[in-house]
C-alpha positions as CSV (number, residue, x, y, z in Angstrom):
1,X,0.0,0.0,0.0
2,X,1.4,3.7,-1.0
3,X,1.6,6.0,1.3
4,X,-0.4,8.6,-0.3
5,X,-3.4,5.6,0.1
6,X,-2.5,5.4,3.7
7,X,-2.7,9.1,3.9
8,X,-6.5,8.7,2.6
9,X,-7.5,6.0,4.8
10,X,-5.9,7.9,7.5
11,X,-7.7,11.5,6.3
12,X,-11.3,9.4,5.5
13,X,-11.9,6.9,8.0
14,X,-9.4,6.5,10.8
15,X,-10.2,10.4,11.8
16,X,-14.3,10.5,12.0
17,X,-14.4,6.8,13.6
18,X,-13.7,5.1,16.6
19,X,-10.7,2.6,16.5
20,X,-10.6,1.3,19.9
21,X,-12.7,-0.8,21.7
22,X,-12.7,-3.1,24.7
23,X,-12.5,-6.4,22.7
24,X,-10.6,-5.2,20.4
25,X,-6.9,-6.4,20.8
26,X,-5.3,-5.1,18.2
27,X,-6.3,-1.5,16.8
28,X,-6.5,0.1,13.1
29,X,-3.5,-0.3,10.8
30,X,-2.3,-4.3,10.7
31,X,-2.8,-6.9,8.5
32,X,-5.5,-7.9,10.6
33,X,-7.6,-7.3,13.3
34,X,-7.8,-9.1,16.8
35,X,-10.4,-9.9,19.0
36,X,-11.1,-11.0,22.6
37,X,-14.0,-13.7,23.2
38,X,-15.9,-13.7,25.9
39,X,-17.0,-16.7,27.8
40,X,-21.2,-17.6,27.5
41,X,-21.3,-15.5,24.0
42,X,-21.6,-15.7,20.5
43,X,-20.3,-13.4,18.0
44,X,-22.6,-12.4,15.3
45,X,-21.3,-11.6,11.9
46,X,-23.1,-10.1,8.5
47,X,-21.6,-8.0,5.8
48,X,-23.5,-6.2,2.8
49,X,-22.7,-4.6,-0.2
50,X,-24.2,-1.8,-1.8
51,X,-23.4,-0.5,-5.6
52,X,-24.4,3.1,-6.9
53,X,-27.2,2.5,-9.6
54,X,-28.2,-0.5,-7.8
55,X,-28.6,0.7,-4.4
56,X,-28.6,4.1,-4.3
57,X,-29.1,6.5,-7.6
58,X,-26.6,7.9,-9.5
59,X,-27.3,11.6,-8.6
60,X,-28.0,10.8,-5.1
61,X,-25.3,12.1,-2.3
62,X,-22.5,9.3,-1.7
63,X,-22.1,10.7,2.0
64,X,-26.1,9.6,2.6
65,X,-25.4,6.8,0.4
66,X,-22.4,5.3,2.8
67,X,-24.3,6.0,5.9
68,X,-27.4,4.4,4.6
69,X,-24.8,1.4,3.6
70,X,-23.2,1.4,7.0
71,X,-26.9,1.0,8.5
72,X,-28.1,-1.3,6.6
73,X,-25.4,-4.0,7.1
74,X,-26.1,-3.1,10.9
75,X,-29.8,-4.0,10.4
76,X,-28.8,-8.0,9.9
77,X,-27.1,-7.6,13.5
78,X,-30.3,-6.0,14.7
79,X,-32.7,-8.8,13.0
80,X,-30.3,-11.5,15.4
81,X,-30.7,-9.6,18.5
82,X,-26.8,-8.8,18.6
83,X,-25.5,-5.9,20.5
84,X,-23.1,-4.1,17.4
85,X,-19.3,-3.7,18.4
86,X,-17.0,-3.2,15.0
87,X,-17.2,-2.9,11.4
88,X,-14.6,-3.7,8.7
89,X,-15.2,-1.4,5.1
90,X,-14.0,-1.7,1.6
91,X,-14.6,1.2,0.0
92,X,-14.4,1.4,-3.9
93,X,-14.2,5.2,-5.3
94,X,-12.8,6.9,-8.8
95,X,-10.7,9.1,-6.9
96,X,-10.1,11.0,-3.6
97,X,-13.2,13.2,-3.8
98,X,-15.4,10.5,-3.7
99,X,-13.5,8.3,-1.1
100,X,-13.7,11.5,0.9
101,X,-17.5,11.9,0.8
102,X,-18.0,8.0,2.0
103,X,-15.5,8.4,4.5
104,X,-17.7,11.0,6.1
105,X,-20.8,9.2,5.6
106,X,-19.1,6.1,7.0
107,X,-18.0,8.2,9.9
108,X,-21.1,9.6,10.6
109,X,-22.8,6.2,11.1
110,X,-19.8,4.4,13.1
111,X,-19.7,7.4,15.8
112,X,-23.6,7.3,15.7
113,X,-23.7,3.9,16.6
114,X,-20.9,3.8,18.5
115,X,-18.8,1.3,16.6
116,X,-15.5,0.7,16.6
117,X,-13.5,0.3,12.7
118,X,-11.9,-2.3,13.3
119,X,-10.1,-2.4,9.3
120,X,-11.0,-2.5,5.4
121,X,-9.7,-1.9,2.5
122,X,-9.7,1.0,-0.4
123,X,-10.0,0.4,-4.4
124,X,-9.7,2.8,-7.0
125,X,-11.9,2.0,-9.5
126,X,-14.2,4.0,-12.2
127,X,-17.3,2.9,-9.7
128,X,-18.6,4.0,-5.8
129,X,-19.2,0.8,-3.9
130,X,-19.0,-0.2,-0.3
131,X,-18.9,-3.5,1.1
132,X,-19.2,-3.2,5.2
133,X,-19.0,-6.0,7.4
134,X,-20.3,-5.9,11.0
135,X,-20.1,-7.9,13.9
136,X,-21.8,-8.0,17.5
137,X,-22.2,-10.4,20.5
138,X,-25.4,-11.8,22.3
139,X,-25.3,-14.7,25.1
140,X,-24.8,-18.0,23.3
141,X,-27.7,-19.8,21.9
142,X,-30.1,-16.5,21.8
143,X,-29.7,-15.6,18.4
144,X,-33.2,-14.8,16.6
145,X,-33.3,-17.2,13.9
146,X,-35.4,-17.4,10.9
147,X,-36.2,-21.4,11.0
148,X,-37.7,-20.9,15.1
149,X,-41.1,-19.7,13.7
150,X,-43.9,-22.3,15.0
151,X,-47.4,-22.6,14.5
152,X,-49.6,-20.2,16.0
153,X,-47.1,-17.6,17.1
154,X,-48.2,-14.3,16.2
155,X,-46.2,-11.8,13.6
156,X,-45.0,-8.3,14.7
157,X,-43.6,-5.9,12.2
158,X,-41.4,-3.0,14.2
159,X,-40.8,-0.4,12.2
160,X,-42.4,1.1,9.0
161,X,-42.5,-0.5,5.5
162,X,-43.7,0.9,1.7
163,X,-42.4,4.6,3.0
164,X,-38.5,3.9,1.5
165,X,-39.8,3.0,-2.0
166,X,-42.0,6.0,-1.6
167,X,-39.0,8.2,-0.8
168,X,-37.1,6.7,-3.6
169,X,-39.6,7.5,-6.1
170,X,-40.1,10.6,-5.1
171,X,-36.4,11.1,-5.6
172,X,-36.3,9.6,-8.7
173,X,-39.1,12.0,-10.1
174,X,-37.0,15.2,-8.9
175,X,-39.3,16.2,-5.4
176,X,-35.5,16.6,-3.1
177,X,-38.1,17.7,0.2
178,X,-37.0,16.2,3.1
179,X,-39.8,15.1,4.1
180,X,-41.0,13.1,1.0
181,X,-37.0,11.1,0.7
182,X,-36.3,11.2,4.7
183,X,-37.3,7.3,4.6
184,X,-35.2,6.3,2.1
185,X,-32.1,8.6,2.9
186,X,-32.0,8.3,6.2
187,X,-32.2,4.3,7.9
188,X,-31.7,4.0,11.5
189,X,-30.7,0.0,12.1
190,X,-33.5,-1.0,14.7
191,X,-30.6,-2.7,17.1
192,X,-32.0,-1.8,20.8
193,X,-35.4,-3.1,19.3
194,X,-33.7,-6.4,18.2
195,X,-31.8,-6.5,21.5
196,X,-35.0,-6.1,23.3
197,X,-37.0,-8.7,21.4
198,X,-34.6,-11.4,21.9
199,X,-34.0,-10.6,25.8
200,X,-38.1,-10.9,25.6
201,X,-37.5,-14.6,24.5
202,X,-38.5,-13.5,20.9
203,X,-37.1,-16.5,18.7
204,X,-37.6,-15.8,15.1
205,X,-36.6,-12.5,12.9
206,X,-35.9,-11.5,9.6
207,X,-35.3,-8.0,8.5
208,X,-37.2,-6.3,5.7
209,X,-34.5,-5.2,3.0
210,X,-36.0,-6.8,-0.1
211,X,-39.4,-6.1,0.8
212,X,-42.4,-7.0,3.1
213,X,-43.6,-10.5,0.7
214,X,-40.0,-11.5,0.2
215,X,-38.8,-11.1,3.1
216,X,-41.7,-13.1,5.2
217,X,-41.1,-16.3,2.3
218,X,-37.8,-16.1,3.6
219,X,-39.0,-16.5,7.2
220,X,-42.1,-18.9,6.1
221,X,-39.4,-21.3,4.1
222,X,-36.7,-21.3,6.7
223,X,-39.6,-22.9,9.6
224,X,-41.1,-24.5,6.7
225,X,-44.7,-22.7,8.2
226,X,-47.3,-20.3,6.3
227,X,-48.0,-16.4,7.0
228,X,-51.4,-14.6,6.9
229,X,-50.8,-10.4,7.3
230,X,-53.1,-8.4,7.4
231,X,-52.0,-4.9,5.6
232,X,-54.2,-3.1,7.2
233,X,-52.5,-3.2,10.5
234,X,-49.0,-2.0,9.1
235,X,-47.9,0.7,10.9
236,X,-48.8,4.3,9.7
237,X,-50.8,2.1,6.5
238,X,-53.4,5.3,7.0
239,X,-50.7,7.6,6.1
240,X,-48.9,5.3,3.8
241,X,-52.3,4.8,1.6
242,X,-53.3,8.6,1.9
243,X,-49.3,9.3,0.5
244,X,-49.4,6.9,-2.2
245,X,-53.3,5.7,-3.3
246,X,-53.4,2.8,-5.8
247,X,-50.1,1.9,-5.5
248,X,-49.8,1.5,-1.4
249,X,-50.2,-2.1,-1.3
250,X,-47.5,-2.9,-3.9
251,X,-44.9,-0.5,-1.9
252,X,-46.3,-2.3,1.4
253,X,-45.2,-5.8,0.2
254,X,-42.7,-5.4,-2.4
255,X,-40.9,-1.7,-1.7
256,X,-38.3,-2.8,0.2
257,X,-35.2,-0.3,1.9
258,X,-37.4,0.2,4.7
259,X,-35.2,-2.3,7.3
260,X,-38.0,-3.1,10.1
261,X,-38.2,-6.2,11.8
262,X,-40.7,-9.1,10.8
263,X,-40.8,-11.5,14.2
264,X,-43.0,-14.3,14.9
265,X,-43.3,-14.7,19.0
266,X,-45.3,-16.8,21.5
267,X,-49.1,-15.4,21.6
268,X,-48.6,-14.5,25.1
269,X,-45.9,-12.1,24.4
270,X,-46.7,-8.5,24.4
271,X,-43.7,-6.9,21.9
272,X,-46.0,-3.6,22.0
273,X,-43.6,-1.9,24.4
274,X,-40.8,-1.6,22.0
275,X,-43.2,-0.3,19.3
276,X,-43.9,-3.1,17.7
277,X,-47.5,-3.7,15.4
278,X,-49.2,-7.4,15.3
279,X,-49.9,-8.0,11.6
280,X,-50.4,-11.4,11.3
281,X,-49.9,-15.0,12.9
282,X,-48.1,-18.3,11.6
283,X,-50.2,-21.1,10.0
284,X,-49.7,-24.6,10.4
285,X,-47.6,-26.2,8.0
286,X,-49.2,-27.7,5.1
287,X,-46.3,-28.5,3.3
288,X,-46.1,-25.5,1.2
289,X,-44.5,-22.7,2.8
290,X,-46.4,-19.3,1.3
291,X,-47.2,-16.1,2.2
292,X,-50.7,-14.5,2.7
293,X,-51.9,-10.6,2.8
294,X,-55.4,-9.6,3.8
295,X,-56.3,-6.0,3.3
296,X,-59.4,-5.0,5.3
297,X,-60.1,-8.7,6.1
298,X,-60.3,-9.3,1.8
299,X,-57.8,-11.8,0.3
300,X,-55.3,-9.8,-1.8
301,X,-53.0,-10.3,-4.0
302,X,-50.0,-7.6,-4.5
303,X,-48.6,-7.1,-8.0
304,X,-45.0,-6.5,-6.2
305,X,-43.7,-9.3,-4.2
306,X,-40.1,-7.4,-3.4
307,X,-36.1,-7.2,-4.9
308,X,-34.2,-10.1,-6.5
309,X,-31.0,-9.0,-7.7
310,X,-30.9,-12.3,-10.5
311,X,-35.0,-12.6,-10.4
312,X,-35.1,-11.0,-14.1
């Protein structure tokens, strides 16, 4: 590595982030990282990579774009229950300018969430990409896990979905208010919520990246179980419908972006108290895993059933 590269990593990253951290052994700047383990837990590791003109638009701000990226690797640790402690980033940029505006977007997220950068790696190359990988801990055998759904639980939704895809299109069609992209700009990884649920005893959790339909097939598959939700329970769905009309149901179940929680958990669990909505409850396995949305009580049938990045 150059020096003028170490310079960069030095200027973009190693400046607006933590670097230490209790288990953390060995800081910024080797080969490798090293960690301490602590007896009775589990690590918990996820990474996620995110691609201008695939994950973000072209003209939208890379700073927003990292921070966004930074978040929504951190939403896979939330999904598990995991307390975050460090992230690793490769950052791909066409030159220093670039690299610049994700190091403070990168920043921004690691101070907010109090995370230490633990290492990386930086790629010129005539593309903006970041691949972050995250890790946390939880006490062993906690985890949230998508194939602990059961017959009869109940489904919770915590957070909001449909309103990302709403932000992005209103992006897309040149409306830059805050208020109409806030959604999509701006992701807050729901970790004390997914910390919460699984100290609750909540066993199974998926997050909602790909959107709402996909998202709970991944859940129904894994537990081999079917899902009824009713859309009409979503949370803010009044506001969501009144935003977007016709097309609320299909940014509902397929939108996507929004990263909220979809957890199935005993019927005698209350999850209200970390702001959670019941949408739904698990069928008995039939031997098809599927998914089913109501709307007012009515079967329906969403034209959108979320992202597949080979799905055609």
């Amino acid at each position: 590595m150059s020096g003028r590269e170490f310079e960069l990593i030095e200027r973009c990253f190693a400046t607006r982030a933590p670097t230490e951290h209790p288990l953390l052994s060995l800081p910024l700047g080797d080969d490798a990282s090293l960690h301490r383990m602590e007896q009775g837990m589990e690590w918990v590791v996820s990474t996620d990579t995110s691609v201008q003109g695939v994950h973000w638009p072209e003209d939208f701000p890379l700073d927003l774009a990292s921070e966004r990226a930074v978040c929504a690797a951190l939403s896979d640790l939330a999904a598990m229950g995991a307390w975050a402690e460090a992230a690793w980033v490769n950052a791909v940029a066409p030159d220093a300018g670039a690299l610049d505006d994700m190091g403070r977007g990168i920043g921004q997220a690691l101070q907010r969430e109090k995370l230490a950068l633990a290492g990386g790696d930086t790629v010129c190359a005539p593309m903006n990409m970041i691949t972050v990988t995250v890790a946390g801990r939880l006490p062993a055998g906690t985890a949230m896990r998508r194939d602990r759904t059961r017959p009869g639980d109940c489904l919770w939704l915590c957070g909001r979905v449909g309103f990302a895809a709403l932000g992005l299109a209103h992006w897309q069609a040149g409306r830059r208010e805050e208020e109409h992209v806030h959604a999509f700009a701006h992701v807050r990884p729901l970790l004390w919520e997914g910390a919460q649920l699984r100290a609750m005893g909540v066993r199974a959790c998926i997050d909602v990246s790909d959107g709402l339909a996909a998202d709970a097939g991944h859940l129904a598959a894994a537990s081999r179980c079917s899902l009824r939700i009713e859309l009409s329970r979503l949370p803010d769905w009044s506001r969501l419908r009144s935003l977007a009309g016709d097309v609320a149901v299909d940014l509902a179940a397929g939108g996507g972006e929004d990263y909220a929680l979809l957890f199935a958990a005993r019927p005698e669990l209350d999850c209200s108290e970390v702001g959670a909505c019941r949408i739904g409850e698990v069928l008995r396995d039939d031997g098809r895993p599927a998914v089913e949305f109501l709307l007012d009580g009515r079967p329906i049938n969403p034209a959108a059933r979320g992202f597949d990045h080979f799905g055609g």
